[in-house]
Every structure is written in structure tokens, then in C-alpha cells.
C-alpha positions as CSV (number, residue, x, y, z in Angstrom):
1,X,32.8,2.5,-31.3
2,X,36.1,3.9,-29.9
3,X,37.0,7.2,-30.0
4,X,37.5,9.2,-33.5
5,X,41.0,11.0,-33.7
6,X,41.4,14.6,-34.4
7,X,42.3,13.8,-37.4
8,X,39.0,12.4,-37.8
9,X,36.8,15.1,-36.4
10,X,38.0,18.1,-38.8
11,X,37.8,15.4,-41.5
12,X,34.2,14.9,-41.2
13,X,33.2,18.4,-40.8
14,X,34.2,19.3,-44.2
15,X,31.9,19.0,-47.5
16,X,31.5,15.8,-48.5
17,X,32.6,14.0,-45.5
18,X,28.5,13.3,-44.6
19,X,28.0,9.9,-44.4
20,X,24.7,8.5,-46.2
21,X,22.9,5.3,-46.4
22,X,22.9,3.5,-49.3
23,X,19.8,3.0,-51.4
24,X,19.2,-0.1,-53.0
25,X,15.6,-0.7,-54.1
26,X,15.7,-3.3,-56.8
27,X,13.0,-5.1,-55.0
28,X,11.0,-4.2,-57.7
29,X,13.1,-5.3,-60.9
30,X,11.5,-8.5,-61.2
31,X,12.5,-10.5,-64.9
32,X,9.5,-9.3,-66.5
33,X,9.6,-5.5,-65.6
34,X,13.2,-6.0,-67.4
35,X,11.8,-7.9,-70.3
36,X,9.1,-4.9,-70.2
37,X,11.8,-2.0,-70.2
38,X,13.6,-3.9,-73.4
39,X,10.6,-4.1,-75.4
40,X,9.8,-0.4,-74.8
41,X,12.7,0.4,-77.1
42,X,11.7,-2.8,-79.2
43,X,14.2,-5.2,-78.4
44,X,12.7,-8.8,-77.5
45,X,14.5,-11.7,-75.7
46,X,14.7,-14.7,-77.4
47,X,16.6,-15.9,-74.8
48,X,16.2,-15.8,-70.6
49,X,18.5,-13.1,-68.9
50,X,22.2,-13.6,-67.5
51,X,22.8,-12.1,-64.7
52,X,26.1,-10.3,-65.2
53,X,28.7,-9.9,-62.5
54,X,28.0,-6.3,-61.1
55,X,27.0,-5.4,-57.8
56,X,26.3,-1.2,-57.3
57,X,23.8,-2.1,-60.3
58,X,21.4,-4.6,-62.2
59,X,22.9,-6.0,-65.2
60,X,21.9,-8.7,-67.9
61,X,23.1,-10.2,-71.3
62,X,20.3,-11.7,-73.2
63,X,19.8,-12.9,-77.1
64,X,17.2,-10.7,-78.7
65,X,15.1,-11.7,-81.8
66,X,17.2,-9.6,-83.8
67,X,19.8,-12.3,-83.3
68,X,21.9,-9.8,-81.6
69,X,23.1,-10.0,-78.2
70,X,22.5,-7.0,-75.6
71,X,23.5,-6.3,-71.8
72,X,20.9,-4.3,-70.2
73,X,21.8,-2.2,-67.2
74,X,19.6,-0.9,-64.7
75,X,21.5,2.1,-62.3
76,X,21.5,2.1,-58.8
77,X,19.0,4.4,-57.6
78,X,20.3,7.4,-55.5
79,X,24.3,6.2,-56.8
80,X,24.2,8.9,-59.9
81,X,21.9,12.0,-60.7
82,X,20.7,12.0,-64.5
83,X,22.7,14.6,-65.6
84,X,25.8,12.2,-64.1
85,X,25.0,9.4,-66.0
86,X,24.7,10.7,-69.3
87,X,27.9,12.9,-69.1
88,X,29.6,9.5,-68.8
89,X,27.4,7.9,-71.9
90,X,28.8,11.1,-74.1
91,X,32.2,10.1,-72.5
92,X,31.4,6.7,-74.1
93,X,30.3,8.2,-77.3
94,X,32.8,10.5,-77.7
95,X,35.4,7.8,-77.5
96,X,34.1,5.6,-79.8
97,X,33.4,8.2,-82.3
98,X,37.1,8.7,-82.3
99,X,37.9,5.0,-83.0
100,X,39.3,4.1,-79.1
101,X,37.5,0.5,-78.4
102,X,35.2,1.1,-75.5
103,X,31.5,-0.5,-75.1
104,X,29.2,2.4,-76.0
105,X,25.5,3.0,-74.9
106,X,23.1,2.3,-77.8
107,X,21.0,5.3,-79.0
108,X,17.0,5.3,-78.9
109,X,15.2,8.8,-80.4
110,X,18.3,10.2,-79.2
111,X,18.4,9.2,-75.5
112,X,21.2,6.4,-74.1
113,X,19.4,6.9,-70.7
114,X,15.6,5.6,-70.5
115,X,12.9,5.3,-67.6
116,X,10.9,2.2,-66.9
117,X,8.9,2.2,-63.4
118,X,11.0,4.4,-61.3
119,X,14.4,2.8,-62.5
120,X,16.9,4.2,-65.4
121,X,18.7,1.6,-67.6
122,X,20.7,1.7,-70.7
123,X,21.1,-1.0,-73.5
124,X,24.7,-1.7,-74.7
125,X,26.0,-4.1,-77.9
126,X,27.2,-7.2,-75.7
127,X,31.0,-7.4,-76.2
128,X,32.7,-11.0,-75.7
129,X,36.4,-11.5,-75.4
130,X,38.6,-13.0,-73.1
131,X,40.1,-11.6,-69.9
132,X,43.7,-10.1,-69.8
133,X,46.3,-12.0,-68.8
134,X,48.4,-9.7,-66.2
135,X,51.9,-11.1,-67.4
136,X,51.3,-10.4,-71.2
137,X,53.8,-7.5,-71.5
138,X,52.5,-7.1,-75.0
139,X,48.9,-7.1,-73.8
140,X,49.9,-4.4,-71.1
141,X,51.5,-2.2,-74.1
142,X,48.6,-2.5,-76.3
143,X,46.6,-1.2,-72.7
144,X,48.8,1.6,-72.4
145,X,48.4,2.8,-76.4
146,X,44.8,2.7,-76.0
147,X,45.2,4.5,-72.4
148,X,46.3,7.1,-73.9
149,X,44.3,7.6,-76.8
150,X,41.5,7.6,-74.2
151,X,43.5,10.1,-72.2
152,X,43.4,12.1,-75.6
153,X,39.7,12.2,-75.7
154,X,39.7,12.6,-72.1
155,X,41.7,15.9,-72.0
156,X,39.4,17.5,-74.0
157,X,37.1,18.8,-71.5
158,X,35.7,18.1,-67.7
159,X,33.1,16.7,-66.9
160,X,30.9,18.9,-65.3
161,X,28.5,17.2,-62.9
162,X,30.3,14.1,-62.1
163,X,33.2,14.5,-59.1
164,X,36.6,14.4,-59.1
165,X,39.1,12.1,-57.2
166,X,40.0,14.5,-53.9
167,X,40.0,14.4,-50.2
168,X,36.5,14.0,-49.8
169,X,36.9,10.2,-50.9
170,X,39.0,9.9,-48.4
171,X,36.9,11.7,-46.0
172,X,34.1,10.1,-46.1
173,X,35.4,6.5,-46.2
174,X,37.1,7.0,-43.0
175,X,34.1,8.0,-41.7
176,X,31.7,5.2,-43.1
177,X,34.0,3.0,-41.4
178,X,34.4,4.9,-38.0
179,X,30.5,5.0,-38.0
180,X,29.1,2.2,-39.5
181,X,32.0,-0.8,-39.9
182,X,31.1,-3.9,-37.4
183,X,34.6,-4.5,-36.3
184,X,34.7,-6.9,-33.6
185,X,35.4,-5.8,-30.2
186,X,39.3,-6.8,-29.9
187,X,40.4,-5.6,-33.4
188,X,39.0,-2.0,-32.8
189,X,42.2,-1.2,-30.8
190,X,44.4,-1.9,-33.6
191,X,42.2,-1.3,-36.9
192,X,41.0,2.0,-36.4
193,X,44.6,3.8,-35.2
194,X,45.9,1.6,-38.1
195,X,43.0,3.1,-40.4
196,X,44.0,6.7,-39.0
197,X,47.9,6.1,-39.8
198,X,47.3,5.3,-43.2
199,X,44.7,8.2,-44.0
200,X,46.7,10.3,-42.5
201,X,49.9,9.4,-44.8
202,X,47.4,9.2,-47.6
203,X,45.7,12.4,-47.7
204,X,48.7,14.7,-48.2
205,X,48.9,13.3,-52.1
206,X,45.2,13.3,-52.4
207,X,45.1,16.9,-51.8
208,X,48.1,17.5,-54.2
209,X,45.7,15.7,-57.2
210,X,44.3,19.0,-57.6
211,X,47.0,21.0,-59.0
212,X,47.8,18.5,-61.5
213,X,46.3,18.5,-65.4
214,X,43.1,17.3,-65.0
215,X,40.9,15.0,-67.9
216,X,38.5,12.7,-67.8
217,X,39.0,8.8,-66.9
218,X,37.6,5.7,-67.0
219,X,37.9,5.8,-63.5
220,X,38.0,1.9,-62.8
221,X,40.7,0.8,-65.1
222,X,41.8,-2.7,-63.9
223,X,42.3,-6.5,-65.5
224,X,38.7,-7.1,-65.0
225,X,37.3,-4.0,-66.9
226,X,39.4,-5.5,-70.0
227,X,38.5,-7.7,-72.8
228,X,41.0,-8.9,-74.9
229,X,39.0,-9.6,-78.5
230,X,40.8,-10.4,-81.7
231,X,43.8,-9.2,-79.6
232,X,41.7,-5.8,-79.7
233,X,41.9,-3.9,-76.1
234,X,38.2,-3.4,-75.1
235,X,37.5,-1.0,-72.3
236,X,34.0,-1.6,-70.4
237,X,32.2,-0.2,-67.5
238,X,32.7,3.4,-67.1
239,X,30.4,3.9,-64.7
240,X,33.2,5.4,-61.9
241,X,34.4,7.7,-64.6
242,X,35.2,11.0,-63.1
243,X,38.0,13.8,-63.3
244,X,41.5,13.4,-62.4
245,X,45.5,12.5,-63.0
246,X,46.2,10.1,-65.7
247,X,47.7,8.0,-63.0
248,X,44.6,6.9,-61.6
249,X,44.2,4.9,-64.9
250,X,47.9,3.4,-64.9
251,X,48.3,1.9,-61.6
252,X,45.8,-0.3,-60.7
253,X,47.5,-2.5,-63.6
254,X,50.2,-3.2,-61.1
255,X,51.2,-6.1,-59.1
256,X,53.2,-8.4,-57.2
257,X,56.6,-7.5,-56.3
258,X,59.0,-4.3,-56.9
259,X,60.6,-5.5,-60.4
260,X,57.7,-6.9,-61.7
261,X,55.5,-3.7,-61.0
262,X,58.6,-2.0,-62.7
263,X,58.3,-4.1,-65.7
264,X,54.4,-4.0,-66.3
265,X,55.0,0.0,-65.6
266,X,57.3,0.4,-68.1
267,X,55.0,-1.7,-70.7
268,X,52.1,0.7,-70.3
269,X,54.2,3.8,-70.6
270,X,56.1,2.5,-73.9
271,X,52.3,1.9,-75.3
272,X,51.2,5.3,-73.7
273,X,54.1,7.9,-74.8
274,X,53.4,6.3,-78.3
275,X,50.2,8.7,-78.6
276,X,51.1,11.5,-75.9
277,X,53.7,12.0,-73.1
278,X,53.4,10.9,-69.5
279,X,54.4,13.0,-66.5
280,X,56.5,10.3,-64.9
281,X,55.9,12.4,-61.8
282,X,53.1,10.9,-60.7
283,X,54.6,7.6,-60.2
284,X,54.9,9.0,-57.1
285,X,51.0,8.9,-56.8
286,X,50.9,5.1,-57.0
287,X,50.8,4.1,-53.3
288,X,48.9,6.6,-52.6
289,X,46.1,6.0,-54.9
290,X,46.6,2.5,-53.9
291,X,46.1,3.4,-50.4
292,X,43.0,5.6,-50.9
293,X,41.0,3.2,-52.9
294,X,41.9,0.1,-49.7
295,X,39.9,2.4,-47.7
296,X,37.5,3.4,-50.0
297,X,36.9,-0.2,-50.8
298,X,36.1,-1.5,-47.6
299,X,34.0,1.6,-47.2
300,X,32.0,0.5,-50.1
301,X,32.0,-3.2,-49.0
302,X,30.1,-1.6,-45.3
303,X,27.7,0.8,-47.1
304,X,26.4,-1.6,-49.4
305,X,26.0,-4.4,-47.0
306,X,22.3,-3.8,-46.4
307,X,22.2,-4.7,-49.9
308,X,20.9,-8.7,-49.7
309,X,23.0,-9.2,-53.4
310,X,26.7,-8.2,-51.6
311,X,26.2,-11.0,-48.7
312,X,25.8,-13.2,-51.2
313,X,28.6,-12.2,-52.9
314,X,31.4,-10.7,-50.6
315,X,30.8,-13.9,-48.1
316,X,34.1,-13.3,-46.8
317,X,33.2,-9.6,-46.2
318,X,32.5,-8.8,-42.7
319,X,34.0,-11.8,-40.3
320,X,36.7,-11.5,-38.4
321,X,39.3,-13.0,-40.0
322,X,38.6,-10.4,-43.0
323,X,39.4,-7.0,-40.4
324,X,42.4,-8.8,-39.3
325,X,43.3,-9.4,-42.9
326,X,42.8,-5.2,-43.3
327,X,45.1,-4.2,-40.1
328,X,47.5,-6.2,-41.8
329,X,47.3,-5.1,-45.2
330,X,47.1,-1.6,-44.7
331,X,50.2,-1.7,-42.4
332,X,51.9,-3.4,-45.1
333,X,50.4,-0.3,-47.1
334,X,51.8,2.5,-45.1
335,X,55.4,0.5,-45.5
336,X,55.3,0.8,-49.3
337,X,54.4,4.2,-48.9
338,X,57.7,4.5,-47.0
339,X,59.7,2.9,-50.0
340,X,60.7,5.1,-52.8
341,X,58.5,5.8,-55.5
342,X,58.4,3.3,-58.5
343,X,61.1,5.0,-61.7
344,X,61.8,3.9,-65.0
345,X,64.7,5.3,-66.7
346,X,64.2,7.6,-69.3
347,X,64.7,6.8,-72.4
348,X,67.6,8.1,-74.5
């Protein structure tokens, strides 16, 4: 492994910076301990279990006797503490109480969060729909208004055990990869100085994220986190809600080149500014936060790759036309973040 920069070694000897290994033990969520969790809370399959596309945990759709469908979910063990997980199923609750169309956890004696042989798992309503089309301007308004009546909810306290979006992200994807990535021996020259430019240029902004207005957010908004029924905006999958800049919710929405970014931006924000103002300010923030979750992601792709479910699924992840794919990609990144921030006029 070459040599980390110094960049790199005050980086890792912050908080958060530790790099862990990732725990993964579903080894022992075999069909009929799920089938046995469900019927502790008296839901029984009629039906076998789907298999759901999620990969940090274990979830299922199935048709119950009730003639309703449910998704099971089963967390990650080691991912979230308790106290983590339930802070984002009153997020959920919360929301829906006030009418904004996000898949809630169902309630059982009062508890959205249950124990079945050393795993948790929650039971939601199953939610069909159809995925979001990224060039449906009117879809993309309709995203923003219910955005920002999330953002609503969202403002109106922290959470308190779940983390924020800050430097120690950052941190500690850089060194996942500087410690653990397999990058083969003649891309290490030019991915890891590549990887330091672009953390470098990156972590500037994520340090600024702290001295803006902070709420609570999905966390993972994005096209595939949508479902689009009765031309009703459904939000699902909070499960990386955490603190931060209303940004963070915006930009991952945006694609392709300049003027189109421009256009889909200034669909959400005509839906969003309908229910409460945005601080176009943190336009700014979109390469940036664009930049930070390239690292993070392949970060992720490298913890979780002792996980036998993510070479099954990522089996592009880890070869070597995929790292020379990153060194190009994030240079491309660190030339957007050259370019002038995105800005839509205001309006008069």
C-alpha cells in the first residue's frame, strides 16, 4: 500500500476516522426464522418471501393471510445502535402523521423495532408504484413540494443519537480505502494522489456544513428511493437519515449536463419554495456533496465486500477496469468543482 499523505495522517487521527470491519452475520436468517419473526407479531405468509433489492440489510415483501402485503426488514447487525433505529422510525411517524407520503413502520404493543434470535426487524405496509422518470419536470416539482414539507417536519428537532453529515465521513472513507481497497499494483500511483486531490478540495465545504441550519433528512434521497403512485410522491428507505443542510436532499436528483442540471434544479426549488424558502446558497454545496458521497461510496462498496451478498451483486466492483473508471471519474469530479456553482435566477 503506498504511502498515506499528510493530509492523510492528521485525517485519521481524529474521532471518527477509525476504520472498523463490517459485520454481517445473516448466516443465521434462514426463511423460516423470518417466517418465525412475522408470526411473533401474528402476521402469516400466504405467500413465499421476495427478496427486495437492499444490500446493508435483509429485506422481504410477502402476501400475508390477512390479504395484505408486508416488507419485512431485518437491520444490519453492528450498522445502527437501537436507540438509532427508532429515532428514524419516529422520523417516519412523525412525517406521516403530518400527511407527507413516506412508508412508515407498523406499530406492535407500541414498538416499530422488535427482536427475533439476535437480529432486529421491522414490518412496513408494502407500497407499490412505479419508478420516477428523471426527465418528468412535473414529477421533479411534485419531489421538491414534498421535499420540503419533509424539511418542515425535519426542522423541528435533531436527532439525537444518529450522526450528522461532517468531516468524519470523509475521514474515514479515505482511510477505508488507503487501508483496505485492493487496487491493483499500477493504478495505485495515480488513484490514491487522485483520491487525496479530491478529499482535499472536498473537505473544506464539508467542514462549512456545520454552521448551516441544521434538520433532519431522509438522508438518501435519489430516483430509486421514489415511487411514483397515483401520481403521489412516495418517499421510502430512511434508513441513512441523519442531520444536515437541506441540500443534501436536493442534489442527488441531478444529472447529465450543465442546462439540464439547471432545469431539474429549478423544478425542485419552484415545488420546494411553495411550502418554505430555500437558501440558494448552498448550491454551492452540490459538487461537493457530490464528491464526498464518490468516496464514501466506494468506501462502502470495500467494507462490505466480505459480505458474500455484494459479490454477487456489485460484480463489476473490485476489477480493474472499475479503479480505472474511479481515477477517471473523480478527476472529472475535481473539474466540476472548478466550474462555477449551479444558479437559478431569482424570481421577480
Amino acid at each position: 500500500m503506498m504511502r498515506a499523505t499528510e493530509w492523510f495522517k492528521k485525517a485519521a487521527s481524529l474521532k471518527g476516522a477509525k476504520v472498523t470491519t463490517a459485520t454481517f452475520d445473516f448466516a443465521g436468517l434462514s426463511p423460516d426464522t423470518i417466517l418465525d419473526a412475522l408470526e411473533s407479531v401474528g402476521i402469516y405468509a400466504q405467500s413465499g418471501l421476495l427478496a427486495l433489492n437492499s444490500y446493508e440489510n435483509r429485506v422481504y415483501q410477502l402476501l400475508a393471510e390477512d390479504g395484505r402485503r408486508y416488507v419485512v426488514k431485518f437491520y444490519r447487525p453492528g450498522r445502527w445502535s437501537q436507540q438509532q433505529i427508532v429515532e428514524e422510525h419516529q422520523f417516519a411517524l412523525q412525517l406521516a402523521a403530518a400527511d407527507v407520503p413516506v412508508v412508515a413502520p407498523l406499530v406492535f404493543d407500541g414498538n416499530t423495532l422488535l427482536p427475533w434470535q439476535g437480529y432486529w426487524f421491522t414490518v412496513f405496509p408494502s407500497v407499490g408504484g412505479r419508478t420516477f422518470d428523471g426527465d418528468d419536470f412535473d414529477g421533479l416539482e411534485r419531489i421538491g413540494q414534498q421535499l420540503g414539507r419533509l424539511h418542515q417536519v425535519g426542522a423541528n428537532e435533531l436527532f439525537q443519537h444518529r450522526p450528522s453529515i461532517d468531516s468524519s465521513m470523509l475521514k474515514q472513507a479515505v482511510a477505508v480505502l488507503t487501508e483496505q481497497a485492493e487496487i491493483p499494483d499500477h493504478l495505485r500511483q495515480a488513484f490514491y494522489p487522485t483520491l487525496m486531490q479530491l478529499a482535499q478540495a472536498v473537505e473544506p465545504h464539508v467542514q462549512s456544513l456545520a454552521a448551516l441550519p441544521q434538520l433532519r433528512l431522509h438522508g438518501d434521497a435519489h430516483l430509486g428511493n421514489i415511487l411514483i403512485r397515483d401520481e403521489v410522491v412516495n418517499f421510502v428507505d430512511l434508513d441513512d437519515s441523519r442531520n444536515g443542510p437541506a441540500i443534501q436532499d436536493l442534489w442527488m436528483f441531478l444529472s447529465g449536463p450543465r442546462d439540464q442540471q439547471l432545469a431539474q434544479l429549478d423544478a425542485l426549488i419552484e415545488g420546494y419554495e411553495m411550502f418554505q424558502p430555500f437558501d440558494h446558497g448552498q448550491f454551492a454545496l452540490i459538487e461537493p456533496m457530490r464528491g464526498l458521497r464518490m468516496i464514501h461510496y466506494m468506501a462502502w462498496l470495500t467494507q462490505r465486500w466480505c459480505d458474500p451478498a455484494f459479490p454477487r451483486s456489485f460484480t463489476w466492483f473490485n476489477t480493474m477496469r472499475y479503479w480505472e473508471d474511479q481515477v477517471l471519474a473523480m478527476k472529472e469530479q475535481l473539474a466540476a468543482l472548478a466550474e462555477p456553482p449551479l444558479s437559478l435566477l431569482p424570481n421577480i
